[in-house]
C-alpha positions in Angstrom: 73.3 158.1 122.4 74.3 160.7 120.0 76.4 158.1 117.6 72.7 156.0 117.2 71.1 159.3 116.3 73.8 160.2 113.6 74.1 156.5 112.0 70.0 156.8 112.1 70.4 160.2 110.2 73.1 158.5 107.3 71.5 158.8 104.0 71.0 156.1 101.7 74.0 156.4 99.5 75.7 156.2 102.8 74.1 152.9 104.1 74.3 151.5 100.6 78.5 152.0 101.2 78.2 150.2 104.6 80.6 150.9 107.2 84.1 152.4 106.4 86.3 149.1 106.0 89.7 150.4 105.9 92.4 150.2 103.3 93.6 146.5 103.4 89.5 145.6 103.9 88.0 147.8 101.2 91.3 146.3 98.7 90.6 142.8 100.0 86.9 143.5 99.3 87.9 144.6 95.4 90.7 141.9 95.2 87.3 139.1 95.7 85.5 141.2 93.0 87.7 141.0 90.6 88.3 137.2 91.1 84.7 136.7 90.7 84.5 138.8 87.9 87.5 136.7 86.5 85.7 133.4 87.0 82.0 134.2 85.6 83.5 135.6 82.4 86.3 132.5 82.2 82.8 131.1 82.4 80.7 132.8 79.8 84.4 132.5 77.4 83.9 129.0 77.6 80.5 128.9 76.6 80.8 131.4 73.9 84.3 131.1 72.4 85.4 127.5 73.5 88.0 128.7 75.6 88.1 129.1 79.5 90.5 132.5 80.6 93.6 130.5 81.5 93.2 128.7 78.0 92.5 131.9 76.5 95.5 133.6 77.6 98.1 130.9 77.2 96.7 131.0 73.4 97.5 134.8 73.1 100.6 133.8 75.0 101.8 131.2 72.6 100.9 133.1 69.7 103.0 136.0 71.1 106.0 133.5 71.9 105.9 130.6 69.3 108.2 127.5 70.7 107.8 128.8 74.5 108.2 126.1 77.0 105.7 125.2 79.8 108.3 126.5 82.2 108.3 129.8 80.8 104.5 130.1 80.0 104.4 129.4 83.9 106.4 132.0 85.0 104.8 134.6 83.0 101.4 133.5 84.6 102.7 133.5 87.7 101.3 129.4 88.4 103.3 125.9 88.9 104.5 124.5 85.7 102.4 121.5 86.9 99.2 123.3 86.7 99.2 123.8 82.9 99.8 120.4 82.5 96.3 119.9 82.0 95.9 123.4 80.2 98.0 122.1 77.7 96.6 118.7 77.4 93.7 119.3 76.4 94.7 122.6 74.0 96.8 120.1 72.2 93.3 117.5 72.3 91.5 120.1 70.8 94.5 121.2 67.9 94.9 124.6 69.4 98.7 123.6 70.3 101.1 121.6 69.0 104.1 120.4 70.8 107.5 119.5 69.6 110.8 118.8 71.6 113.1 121.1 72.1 116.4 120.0 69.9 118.6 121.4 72.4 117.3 119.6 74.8 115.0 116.7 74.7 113.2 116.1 78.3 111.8 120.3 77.2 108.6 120.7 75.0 108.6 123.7 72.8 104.7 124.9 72.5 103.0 126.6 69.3 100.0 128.2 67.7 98.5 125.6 65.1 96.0 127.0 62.2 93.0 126.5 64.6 94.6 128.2 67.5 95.9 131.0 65.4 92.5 131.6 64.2 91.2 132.1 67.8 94.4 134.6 68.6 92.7 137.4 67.9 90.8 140.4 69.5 87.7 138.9 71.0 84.8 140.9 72.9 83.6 139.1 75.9 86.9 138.1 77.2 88.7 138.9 80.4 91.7 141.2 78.1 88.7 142.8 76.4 87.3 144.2 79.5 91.0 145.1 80.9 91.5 147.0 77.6 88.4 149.0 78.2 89.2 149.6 82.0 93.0 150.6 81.3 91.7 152.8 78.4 90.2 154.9 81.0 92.9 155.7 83.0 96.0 158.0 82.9 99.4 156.5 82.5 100.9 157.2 85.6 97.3 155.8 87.5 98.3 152.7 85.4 101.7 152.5 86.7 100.3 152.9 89.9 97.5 149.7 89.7 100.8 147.7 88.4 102.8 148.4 90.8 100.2 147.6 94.0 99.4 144.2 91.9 103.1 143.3 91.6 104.0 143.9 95.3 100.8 142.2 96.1 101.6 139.0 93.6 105.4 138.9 95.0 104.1 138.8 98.8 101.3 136.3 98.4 103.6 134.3 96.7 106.9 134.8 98.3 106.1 131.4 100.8 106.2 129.6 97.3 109.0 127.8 96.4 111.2 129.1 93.7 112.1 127.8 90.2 114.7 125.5 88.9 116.1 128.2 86.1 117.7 125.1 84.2 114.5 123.8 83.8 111.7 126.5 85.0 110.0 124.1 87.2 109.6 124.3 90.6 110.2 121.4 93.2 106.6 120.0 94.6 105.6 121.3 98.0 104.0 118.8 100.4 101.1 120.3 101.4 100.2 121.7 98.0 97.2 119.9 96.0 95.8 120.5 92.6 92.2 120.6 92.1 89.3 121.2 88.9 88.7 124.8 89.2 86.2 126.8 86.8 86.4 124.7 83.2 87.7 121.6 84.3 91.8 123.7 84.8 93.8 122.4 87.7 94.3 124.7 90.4 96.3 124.6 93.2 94.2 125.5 95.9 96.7 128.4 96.9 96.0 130.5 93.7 93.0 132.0 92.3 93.9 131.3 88.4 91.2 130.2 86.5 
């Protein structure tokens, strides 16, 4: 009986943590806070600015990397080369990209800024890099080495049943059981990743 008479003693700030999850629990816990944090401000950056997250940062990524191809902008996002398509697509609708083929070779598109799209590569409050800019700002060096290392080894594992890509052309070959879908902002998705 004497356990039911301590948990009735807890005080609130200790009911208001709940139980004690444990360490892969409490980071899976913060993992699905951030992703939701991630998708309602994708959300409120396509209301406000025009631009869903994923849209957002392959904008700051083209701007920082004028004539990068699809395969490389996949990479550095960590997604299938196929699930930009669409990304892309409808930057280039919307005269945000422009795409021109790759004179060394032909079956590559090379991917930049146009005027309108380098008028939205700037600094912008409300977006997902605004609030990571004040969160990092508040943390010692070495605590940010430490965050970037746990993400890496986190990213590498969850994706290290993914197949790897072709370096000639930075595309990976199509798995069978892997599907695309609309996520947050009309962006396809595979249903594997979280990307929005």
């Amino acid at each position: 009986m004497k356990p039911l008479d301590e948990a009735a003693e807890q005080s609130n700030s200790d009911k208001s943590k709940g139980p004690p999850l444990g360490e892969v629990l409490e980071f899976m816990r913060l993992l699905w806070a951030v992703d939701h944090g991630l998708q309602s401000t994708s959300k409120r950056m396509e209301a406000t600015l025009g631009l869903t997250g994923p849209q957002r940062l392959v904008l700051r990524l083209v701007g920082r990397f004028p004539g990068i191809t699809a395969g490389r902008l996949a990479q550095i996002m960590h997604v299938h080369p196929s699930t930009l398509t669409g990304v892309l697509k409808r930057m280039e609708k919307r005269d945000l990209l422009e795409r021109k083929s790759d004179p060394l070779d032909g079956r590559k598109a090379l991917f930049s800024l146009t005027a309108a799209g380098h008028a939205l590569n700037v600094p912008a409050l409300g977006t997902v890099e605004a609030a990571v800019q004040r969160a990092i700002s508040r943390m010692s060096h070495t605590r940010l080495m430490g965050a970037q290392d746990v993400l890496t080894a986190l990213a590498e594992e969850l994706g290290a049943g993914e197949p790897q890509a072709d370096p000639a052309n930075g595309t990976a070959p199509p798995k069978d059981n892997e599907h695309a879908s609309a996520g947050e902002g009309g962006e396809a998705v595979p249903q594997k990743t979280a990307t929005r």
